[in-house]
N, CA, C and O of each residue as an XYZ file, in Angstrom:
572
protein
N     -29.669     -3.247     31.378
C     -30.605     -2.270     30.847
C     -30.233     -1.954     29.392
O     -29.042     -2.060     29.097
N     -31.055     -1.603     28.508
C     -30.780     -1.500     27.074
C     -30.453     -0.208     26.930
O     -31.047      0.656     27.575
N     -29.511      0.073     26.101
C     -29.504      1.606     25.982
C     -30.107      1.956     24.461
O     -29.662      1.252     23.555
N     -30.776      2.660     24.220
C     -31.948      3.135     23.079
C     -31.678      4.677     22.998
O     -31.675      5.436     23.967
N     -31.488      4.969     21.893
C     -31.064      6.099     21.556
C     -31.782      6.433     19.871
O     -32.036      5.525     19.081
N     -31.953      7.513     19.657
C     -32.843      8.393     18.422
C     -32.194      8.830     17.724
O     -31.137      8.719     18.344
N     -31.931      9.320     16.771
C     -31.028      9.746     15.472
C     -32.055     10.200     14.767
O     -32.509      9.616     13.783
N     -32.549     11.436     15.298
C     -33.846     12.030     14.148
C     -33.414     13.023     13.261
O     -32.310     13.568     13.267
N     -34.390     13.236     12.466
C     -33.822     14.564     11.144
C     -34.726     14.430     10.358
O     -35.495     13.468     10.358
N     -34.763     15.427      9.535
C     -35.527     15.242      8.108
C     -35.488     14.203      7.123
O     -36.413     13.579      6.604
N     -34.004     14.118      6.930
C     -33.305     12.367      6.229
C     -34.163     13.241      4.597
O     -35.319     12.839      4.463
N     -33.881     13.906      3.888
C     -34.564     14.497      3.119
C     -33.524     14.728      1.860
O     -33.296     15.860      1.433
N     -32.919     13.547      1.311
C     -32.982     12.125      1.742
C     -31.740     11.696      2.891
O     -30.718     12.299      3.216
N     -32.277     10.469      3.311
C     -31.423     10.102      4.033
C     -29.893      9.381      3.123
O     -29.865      8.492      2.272
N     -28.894     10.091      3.656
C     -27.144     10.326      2.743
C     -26.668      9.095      3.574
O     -27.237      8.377      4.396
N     -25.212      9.125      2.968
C     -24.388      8.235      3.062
C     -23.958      8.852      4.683
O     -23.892      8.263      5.762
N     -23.721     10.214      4.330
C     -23.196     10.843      5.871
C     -24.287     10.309      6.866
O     -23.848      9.725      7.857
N     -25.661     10.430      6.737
C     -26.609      9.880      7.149
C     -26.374      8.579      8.359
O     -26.508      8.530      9.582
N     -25.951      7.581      7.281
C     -25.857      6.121      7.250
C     -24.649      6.196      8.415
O     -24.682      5.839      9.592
N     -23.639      6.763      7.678
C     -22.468      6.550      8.501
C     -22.934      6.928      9.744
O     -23.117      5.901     10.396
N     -23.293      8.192     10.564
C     -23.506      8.061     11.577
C     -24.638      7.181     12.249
O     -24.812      7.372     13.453
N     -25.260      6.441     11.748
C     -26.689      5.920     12.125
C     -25.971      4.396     12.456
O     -26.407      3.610     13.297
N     -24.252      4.068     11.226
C     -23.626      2.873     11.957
C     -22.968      2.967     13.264
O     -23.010      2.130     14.165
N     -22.371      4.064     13.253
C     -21.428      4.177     14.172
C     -22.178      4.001     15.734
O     -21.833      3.253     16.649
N     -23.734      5.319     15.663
C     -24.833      4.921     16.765
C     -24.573      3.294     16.886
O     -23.905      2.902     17.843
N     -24.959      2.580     16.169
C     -25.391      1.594     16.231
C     -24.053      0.179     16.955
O     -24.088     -0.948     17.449
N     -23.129      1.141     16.599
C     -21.808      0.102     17.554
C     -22.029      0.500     19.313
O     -21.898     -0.376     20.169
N     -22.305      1.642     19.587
C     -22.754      2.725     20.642
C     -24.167      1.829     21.507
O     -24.009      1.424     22.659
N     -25.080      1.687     20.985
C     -26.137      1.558     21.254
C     -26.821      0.289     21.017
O     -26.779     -0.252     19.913
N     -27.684     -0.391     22.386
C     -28.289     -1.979     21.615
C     -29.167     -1.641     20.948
O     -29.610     -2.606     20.327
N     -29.869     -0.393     20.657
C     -31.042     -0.150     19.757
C     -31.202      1.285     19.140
O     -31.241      2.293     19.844
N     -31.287      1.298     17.821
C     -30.915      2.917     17.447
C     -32.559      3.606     16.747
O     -32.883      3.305     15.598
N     -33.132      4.191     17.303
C     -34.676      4.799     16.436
C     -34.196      5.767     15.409
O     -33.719      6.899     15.495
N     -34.459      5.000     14.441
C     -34.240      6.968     13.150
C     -35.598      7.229     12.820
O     -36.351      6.526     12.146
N     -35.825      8.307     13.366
C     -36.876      9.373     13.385
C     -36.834     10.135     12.600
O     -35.996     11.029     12.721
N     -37.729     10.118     11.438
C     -38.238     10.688     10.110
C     -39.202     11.569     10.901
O     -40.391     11.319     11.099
N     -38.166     13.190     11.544
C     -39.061     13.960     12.113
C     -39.523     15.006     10.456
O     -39.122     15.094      9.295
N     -40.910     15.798     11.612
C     -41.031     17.260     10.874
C     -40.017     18.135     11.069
O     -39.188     18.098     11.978
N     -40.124     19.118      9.976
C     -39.117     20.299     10.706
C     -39.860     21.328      9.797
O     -39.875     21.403      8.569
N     -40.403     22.014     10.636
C     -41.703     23.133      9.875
C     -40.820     24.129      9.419
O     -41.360     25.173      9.054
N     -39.043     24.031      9.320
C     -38.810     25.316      8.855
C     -38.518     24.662      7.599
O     -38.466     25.475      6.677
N     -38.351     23.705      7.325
C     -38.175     23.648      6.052
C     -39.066     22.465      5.026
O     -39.574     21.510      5.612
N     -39.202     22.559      3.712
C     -40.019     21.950      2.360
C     -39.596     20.767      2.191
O     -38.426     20.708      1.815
N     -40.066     19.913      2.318
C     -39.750     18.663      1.966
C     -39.845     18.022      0.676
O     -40.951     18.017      0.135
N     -38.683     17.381     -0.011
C     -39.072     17.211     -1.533
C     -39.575     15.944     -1.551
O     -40.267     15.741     -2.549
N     -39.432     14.592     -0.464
C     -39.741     13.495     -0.609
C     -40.592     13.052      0.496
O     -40.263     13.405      1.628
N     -41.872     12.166      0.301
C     -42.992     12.243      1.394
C     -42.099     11.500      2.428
O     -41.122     10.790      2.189
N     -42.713     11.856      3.772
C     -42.265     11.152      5.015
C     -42.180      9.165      4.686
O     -41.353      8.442      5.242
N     -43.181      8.694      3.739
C     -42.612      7.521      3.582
C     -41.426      7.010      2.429
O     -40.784      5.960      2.423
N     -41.389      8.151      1.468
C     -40.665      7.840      0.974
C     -39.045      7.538      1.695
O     -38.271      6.642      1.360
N     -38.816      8.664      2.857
C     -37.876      8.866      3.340
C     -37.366      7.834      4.702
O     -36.247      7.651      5.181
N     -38.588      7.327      5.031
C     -38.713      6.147      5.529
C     -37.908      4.582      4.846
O     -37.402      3.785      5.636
N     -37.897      4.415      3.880
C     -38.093      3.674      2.687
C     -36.434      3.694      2.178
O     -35.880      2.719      1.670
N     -35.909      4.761      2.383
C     -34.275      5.223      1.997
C     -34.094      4.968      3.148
O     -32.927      4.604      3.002
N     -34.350      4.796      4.667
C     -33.471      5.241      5.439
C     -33.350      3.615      5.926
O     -32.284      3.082      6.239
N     -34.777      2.893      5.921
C     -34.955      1.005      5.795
C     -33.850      0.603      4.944
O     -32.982     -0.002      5.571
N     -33.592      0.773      3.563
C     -32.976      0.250      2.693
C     -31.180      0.626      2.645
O     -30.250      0.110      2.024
N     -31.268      1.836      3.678
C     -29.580      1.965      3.964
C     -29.009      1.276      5.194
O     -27.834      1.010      5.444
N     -30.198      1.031      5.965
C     -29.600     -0.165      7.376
C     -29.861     -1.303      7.437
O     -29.531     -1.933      8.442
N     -30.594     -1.977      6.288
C     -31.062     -3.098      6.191
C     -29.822     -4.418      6.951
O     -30.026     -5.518      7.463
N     -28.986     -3.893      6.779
C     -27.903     -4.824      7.689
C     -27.664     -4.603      8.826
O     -26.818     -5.277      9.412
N     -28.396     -3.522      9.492
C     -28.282     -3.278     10.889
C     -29.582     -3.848     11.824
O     -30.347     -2.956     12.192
N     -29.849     -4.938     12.160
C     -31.451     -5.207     12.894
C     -31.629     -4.417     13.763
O     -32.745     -3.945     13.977
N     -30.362     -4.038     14.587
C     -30.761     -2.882     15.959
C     -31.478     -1.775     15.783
O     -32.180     -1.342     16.697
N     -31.389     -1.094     14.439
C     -31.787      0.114     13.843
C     -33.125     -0.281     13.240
O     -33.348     -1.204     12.457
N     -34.295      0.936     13.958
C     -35.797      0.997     13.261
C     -35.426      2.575     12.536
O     -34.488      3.366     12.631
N     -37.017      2.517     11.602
C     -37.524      3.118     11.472
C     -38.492      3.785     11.605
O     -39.441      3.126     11.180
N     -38.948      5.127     12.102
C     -40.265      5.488     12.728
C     -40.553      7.532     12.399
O     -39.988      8.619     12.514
N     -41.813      6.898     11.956
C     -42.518      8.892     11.674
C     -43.158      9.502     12.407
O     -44.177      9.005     12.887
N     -42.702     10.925     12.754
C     -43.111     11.745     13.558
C     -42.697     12.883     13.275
O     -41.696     13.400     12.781
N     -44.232     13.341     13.924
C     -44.635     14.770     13.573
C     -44.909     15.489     14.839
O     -46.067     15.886     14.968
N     -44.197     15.699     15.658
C     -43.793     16.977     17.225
C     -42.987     16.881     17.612
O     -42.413     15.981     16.997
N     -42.373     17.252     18.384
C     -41.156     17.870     18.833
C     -40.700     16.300     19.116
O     -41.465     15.355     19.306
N     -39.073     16.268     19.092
C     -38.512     15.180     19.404
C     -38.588     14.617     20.822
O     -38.894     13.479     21.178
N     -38.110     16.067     21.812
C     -38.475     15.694     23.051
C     -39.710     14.906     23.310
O     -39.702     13.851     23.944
N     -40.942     15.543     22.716
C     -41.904     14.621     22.863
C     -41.893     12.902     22.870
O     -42.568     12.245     23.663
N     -41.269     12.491     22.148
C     -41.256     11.044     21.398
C     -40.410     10.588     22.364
O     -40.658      9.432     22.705
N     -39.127     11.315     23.141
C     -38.078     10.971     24.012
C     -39.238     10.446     24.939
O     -39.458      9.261     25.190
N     -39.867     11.420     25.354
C     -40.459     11.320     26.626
C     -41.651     10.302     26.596
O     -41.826      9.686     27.647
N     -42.366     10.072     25.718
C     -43.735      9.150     25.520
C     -42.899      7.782     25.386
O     -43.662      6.828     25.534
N     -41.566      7.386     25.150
C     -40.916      6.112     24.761
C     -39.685      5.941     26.157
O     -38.961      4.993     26.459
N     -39.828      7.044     26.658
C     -39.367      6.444     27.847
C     -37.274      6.615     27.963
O     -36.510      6.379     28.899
N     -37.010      7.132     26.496
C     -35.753      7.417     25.884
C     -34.702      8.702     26.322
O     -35.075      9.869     26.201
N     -33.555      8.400     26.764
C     -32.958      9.571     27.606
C     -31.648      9.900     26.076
O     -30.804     10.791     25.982
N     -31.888      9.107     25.392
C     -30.345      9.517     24.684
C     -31.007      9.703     23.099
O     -31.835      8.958     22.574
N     -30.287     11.106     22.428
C     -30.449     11.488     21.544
C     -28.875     11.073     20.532
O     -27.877     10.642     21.110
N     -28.905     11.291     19.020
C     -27.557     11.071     18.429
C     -27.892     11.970     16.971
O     -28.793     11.912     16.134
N     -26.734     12.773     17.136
C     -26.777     13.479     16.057
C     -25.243     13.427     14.973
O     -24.176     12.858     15.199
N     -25.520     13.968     14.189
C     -24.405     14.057     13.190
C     -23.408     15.812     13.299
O     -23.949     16.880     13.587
N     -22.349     15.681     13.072
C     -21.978     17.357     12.794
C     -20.849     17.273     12.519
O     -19.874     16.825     13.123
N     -21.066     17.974     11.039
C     -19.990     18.275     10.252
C     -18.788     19.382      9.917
O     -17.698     19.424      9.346
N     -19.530     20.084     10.510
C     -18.377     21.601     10.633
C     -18.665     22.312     11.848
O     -19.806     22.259     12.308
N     -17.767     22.967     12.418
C     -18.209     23.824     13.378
C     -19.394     24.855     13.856
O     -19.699     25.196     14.999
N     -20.041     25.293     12.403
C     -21.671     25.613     12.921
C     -22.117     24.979     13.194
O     -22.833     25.205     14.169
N     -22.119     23.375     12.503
C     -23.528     22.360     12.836
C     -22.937     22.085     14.198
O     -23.693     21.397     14.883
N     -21.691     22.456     14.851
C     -21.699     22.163     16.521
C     -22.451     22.920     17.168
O     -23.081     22.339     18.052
N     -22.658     24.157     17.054
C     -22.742     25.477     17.616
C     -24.415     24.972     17.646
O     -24.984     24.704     18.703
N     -24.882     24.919     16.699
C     -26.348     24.884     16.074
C     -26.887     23.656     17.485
O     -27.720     23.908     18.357
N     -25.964     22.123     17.283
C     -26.187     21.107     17.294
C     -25.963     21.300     19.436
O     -26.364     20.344     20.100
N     -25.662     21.900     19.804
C     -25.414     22.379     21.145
C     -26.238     23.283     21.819
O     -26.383     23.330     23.040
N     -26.856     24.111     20.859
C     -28.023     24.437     21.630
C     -29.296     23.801     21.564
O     -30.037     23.865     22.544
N     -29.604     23.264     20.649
C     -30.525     22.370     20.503
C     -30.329     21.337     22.086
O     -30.952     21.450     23.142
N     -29.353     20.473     21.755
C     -29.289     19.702     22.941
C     -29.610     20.489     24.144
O     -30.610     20.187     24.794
N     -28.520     21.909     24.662
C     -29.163     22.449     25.797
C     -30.772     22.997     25.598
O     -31.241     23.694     26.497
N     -31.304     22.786     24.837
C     -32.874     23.586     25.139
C     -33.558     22.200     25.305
O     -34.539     22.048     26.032
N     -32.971     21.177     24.575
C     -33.660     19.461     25.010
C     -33.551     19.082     25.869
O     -34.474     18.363     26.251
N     -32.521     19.255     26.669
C     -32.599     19.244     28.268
C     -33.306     19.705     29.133
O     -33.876     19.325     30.155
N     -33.155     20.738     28.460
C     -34.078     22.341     29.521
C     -35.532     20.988     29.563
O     -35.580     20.308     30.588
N     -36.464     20.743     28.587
C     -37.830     20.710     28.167
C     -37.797     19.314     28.338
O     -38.958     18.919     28.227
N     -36.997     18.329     28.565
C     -36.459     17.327     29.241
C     -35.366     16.980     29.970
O     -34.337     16.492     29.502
N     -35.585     17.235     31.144
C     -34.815     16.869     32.319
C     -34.139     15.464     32.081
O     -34.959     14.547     32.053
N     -32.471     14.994     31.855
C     -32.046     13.524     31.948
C     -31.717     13.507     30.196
O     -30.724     13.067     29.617
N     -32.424     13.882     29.872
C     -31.910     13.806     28.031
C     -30.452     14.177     27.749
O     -29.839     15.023     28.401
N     -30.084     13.670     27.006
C     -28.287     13.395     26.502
C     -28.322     13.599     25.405
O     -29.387     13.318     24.856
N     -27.252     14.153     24.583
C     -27.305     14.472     23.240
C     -25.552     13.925     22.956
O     -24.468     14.225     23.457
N     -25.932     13.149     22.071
C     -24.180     12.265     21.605
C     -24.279     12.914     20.455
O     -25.217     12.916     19.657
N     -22.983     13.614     20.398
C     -22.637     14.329     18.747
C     -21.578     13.675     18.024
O     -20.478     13.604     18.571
N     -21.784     13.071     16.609
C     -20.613     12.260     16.646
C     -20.266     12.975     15.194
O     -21.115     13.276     14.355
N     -18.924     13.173     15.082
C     -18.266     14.221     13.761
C     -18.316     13.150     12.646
O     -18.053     11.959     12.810
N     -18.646     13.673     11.622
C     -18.437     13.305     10.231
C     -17.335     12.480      9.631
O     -16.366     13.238      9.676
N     -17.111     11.830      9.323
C     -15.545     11.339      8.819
C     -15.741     12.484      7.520
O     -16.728     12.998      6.994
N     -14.237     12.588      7.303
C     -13.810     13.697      6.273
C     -14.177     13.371      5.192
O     -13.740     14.160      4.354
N     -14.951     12.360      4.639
C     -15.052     11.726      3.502
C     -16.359     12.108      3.291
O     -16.896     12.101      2.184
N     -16.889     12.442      4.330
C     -18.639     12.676      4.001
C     -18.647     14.324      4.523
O     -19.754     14.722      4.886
N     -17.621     15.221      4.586
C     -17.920     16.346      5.024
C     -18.719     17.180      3.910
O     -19.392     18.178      4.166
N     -18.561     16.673      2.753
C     -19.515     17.843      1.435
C     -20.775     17.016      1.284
O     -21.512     17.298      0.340
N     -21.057     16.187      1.970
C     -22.424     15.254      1.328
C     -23.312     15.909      2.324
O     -23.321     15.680      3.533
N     -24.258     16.977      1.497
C     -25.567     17.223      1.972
C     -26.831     16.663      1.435
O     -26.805     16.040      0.373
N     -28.006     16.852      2.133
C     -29.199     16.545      1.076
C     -29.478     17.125      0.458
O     -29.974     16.595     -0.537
N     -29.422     18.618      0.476
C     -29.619     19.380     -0.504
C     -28.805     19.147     -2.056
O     -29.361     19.438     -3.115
N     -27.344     18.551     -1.979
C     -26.156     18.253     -2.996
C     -27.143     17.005     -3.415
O     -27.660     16.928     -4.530
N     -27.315     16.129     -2.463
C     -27.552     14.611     -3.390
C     -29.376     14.988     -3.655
O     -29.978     14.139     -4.313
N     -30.046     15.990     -3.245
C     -31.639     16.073     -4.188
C     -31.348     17.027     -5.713
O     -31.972     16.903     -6.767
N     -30.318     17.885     -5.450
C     -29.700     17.776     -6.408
C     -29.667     16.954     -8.016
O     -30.336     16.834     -9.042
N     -28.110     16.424     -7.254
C     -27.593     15.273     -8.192
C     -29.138     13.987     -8.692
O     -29.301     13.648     -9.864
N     -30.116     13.452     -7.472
C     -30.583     13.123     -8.098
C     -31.792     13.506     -9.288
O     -32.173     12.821    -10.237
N     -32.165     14.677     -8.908
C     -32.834     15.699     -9.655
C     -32.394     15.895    -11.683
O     -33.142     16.345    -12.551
N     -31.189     15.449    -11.819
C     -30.527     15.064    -12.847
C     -30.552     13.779    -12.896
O     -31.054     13.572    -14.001
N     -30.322     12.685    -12.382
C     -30.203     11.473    -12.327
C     -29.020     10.723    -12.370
O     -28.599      9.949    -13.231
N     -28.495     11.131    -11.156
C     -27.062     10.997    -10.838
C     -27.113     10.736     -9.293
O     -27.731     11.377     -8.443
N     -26.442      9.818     -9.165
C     -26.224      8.698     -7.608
C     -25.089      9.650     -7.419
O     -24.344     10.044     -8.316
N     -25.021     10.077     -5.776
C     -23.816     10.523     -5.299
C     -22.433      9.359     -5.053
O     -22.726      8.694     -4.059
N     -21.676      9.110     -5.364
C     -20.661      7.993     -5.785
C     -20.288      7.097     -4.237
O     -19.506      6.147     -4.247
């Protein structure tokens, strides 16, 4: 049986921290979806394809890994694709806290759903999107 697993987010833009966890999924998993979701709480500076487009061009060496856009709840997409395993990123101890209830309310609203949290390597703990829309906002590549 294949195991297929989601790695969704804003990707706004999609980072190196990004990437890194989207490889690591990808040692984990025979097939990884990154889901260029909505997230109505927050402004998006780059269109859903643009972000599409960064997130193609950072796995381009990974074939297992797609790309795909969506706009409702993640559970939704779990459930219409038939998908029990979610994969997220978390970098400090809020984004656990944060990143744990989410999973328990994805359960709740899908019964069988799994949420894999995989920590940051220390090297990518300051790389946000907000830092690199930033930096590129000046015109400066995060290194």
């Amino acid at each position: 049986m294949e195991r297929v697993a989601v790695f969704a987010g804003s990707f706004d833009p999609f980072t190196i921290g990004h990437k890194d966890v989207a490889e690591r999924a990808c040692a984990i998993f025979d097939k990884l979806i990154i889901l260029i979701a909505t997230n109505v709480n927050k402004k998006t500076h780059f269109s859903a394809e643009e972000r599409v487009e960064f997130a193609k061009k950072a796995m381009k060496d990974f074939p297992q890994a797609s790309v795909e856009i969506w706009d409702s709840l993640t559970v939704d997409y779990l459930q219409k694709n038939n998908i029990k395993f979610l994969v997220r990123g978390v970098r400090r101890g809020s984004d656990l806290e944060l990143e744990q209830a989410i999973a328990w309310n994805n359960a709740k609203l899908l019964p069988g759903t799994e949420t894999v949290l995989l920590s940051s390597k220390p090297e990518h703990l300051s790389v946000s999107s907000s830092f690199v829309r930033e930096l590129l906002k000046f015109g400066k590549v995060y290194p």
